[in-house]
Rosetta silent file (secondary structure, phi, psi, omega in degrees, C-alpha in Angstrom):
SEQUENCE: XXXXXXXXXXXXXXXXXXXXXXXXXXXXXXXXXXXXXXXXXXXXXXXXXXXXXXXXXXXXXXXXXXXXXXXXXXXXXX
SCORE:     score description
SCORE:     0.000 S_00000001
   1 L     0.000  150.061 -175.025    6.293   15.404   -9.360 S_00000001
   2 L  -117.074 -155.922 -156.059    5.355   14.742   -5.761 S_00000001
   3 L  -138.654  128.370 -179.663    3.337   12.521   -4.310 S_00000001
   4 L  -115.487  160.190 -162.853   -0.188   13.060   -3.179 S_00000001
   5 L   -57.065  174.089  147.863   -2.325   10.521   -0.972 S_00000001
   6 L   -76.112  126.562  164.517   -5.428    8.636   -2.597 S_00000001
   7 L   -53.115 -177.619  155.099   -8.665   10.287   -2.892 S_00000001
   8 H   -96.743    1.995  160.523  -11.521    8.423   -1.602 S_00000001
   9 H   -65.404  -20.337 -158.366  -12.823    8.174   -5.200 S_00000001
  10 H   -80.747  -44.790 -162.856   -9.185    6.196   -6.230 S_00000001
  11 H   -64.811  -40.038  166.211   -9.722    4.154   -2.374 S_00000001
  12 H   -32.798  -55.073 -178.947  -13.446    3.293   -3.535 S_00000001
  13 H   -48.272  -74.467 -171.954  -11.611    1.913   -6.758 S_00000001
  14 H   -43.860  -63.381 -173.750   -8.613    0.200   -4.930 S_00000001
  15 H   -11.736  -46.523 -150.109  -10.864   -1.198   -1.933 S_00000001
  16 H  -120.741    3.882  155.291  -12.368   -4.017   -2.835 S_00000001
  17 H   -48.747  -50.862  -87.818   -8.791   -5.314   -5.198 S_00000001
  18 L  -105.052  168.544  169.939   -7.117   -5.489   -1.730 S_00000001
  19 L   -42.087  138.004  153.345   -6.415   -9.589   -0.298 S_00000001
  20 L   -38.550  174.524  138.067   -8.914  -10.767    2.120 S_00000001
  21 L   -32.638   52.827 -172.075   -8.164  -10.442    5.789 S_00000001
  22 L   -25.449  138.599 -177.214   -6.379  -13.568    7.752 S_00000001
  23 L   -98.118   10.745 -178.227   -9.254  -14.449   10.178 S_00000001
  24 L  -139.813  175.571  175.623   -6.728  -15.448   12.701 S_00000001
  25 L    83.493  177.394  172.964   -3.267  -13.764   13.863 S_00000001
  26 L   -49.166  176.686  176.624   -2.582   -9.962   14.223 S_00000001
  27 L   -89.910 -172.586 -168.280   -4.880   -7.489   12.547 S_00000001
  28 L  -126.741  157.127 -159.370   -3.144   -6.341    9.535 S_00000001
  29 L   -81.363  156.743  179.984   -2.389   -2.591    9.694 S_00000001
  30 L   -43.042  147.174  173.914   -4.958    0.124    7.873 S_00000001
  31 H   -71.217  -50.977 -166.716   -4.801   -0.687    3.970 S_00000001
  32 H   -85.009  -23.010  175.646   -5.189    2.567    2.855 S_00000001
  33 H   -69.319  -76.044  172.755   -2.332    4.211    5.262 S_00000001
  34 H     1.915  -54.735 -167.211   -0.259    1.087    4.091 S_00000001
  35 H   -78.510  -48.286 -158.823   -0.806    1.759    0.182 S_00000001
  36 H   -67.722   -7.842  160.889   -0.510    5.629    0.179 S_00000001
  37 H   -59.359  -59.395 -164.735    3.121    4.377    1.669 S_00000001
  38 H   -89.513  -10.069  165.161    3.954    2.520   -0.702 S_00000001
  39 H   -57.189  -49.218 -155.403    2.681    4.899   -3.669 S_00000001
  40 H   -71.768  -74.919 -162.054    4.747    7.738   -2.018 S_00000001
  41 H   -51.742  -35.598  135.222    7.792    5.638   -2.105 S_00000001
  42 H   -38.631  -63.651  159.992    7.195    4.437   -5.772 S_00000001
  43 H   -58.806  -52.881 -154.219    6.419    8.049   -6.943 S_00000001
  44 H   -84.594  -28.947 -151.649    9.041   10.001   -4.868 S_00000001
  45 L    63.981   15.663  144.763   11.799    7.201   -5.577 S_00000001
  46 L   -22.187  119.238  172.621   12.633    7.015   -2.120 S_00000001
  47 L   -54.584  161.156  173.544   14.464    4.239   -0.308 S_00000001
  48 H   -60.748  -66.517 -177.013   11.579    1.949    1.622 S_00000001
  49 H   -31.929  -25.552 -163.873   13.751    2.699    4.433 S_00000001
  50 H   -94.622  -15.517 -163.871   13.343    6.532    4.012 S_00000001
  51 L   -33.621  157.880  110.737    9.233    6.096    3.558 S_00000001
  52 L    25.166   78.754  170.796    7.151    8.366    5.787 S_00000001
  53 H   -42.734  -29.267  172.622    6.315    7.571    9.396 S_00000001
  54 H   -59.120    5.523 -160.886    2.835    8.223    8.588 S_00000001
  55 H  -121.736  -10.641 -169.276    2.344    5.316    6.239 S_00000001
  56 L    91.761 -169.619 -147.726    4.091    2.860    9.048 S_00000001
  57 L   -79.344  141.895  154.898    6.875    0.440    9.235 S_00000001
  58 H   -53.788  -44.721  179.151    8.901   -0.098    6.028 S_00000001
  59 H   -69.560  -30.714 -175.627    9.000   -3.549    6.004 S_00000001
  60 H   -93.788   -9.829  165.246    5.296   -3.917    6.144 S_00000001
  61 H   -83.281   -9.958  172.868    4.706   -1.517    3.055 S_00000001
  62 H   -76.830  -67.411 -131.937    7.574   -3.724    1.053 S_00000001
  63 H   -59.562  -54.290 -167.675    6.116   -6.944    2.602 S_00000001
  64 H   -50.258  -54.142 -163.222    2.157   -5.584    1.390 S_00000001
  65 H   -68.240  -41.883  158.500    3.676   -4.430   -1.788 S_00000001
  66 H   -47.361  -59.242 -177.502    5.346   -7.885   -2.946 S_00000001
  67 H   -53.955  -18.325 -172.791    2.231   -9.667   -1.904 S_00000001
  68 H   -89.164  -33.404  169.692    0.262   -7.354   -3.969 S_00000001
  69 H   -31.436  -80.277 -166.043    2.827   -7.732   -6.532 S_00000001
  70 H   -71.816  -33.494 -153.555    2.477  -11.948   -7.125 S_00000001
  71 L   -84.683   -0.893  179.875   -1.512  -11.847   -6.403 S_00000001
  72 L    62.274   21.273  148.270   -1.190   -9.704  -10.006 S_00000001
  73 H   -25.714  -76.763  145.856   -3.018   -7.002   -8.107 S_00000001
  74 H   -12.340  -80.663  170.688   -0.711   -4.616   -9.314 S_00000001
  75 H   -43.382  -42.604 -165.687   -2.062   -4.937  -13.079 S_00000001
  76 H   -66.970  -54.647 -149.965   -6.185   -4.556  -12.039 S_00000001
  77 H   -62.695  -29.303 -176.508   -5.221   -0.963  -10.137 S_00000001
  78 L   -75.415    0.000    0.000   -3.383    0.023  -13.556 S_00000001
């Protein structure tokens, strides 16, 4: 099975799950490149390391993907 991006009907869904913002500090990289990252590597089985340059740095779709993990995030999108 491969792995295809989010729709904007599924991002409509996801959107408004995702953590606030930090109002201070770097910007935080797009959400939606970010997720469709870490979906591809989760569907595909893929090391993080191997993800996509198109979804960004590895570390910041593991990093997103823990944090989404413990806020029990995870569970609403299912």
């Amino acid at each position: 099975m491969g792995f295809q991006e989010l729709t904007d009907e599924q991002w409509a869904f996801i959107a408004p799950l995702r953590p606030p913002r930090a109002k201070t500090g770097r910007p935080r990289v797009d959400d939606r490149k970010v997720l469709n990252g870490i979906l591809d590597v989760r569907v595909t089985g893929c090391r993080w390391c191997d993800m996509p340059r198109p979804y960004g740095a590895d570390q910041t779709a593991w990093r997103r993907f823990r944090e989404l993990q413990e806020k029990g995030i995870w569970q609403k999108i299912l």
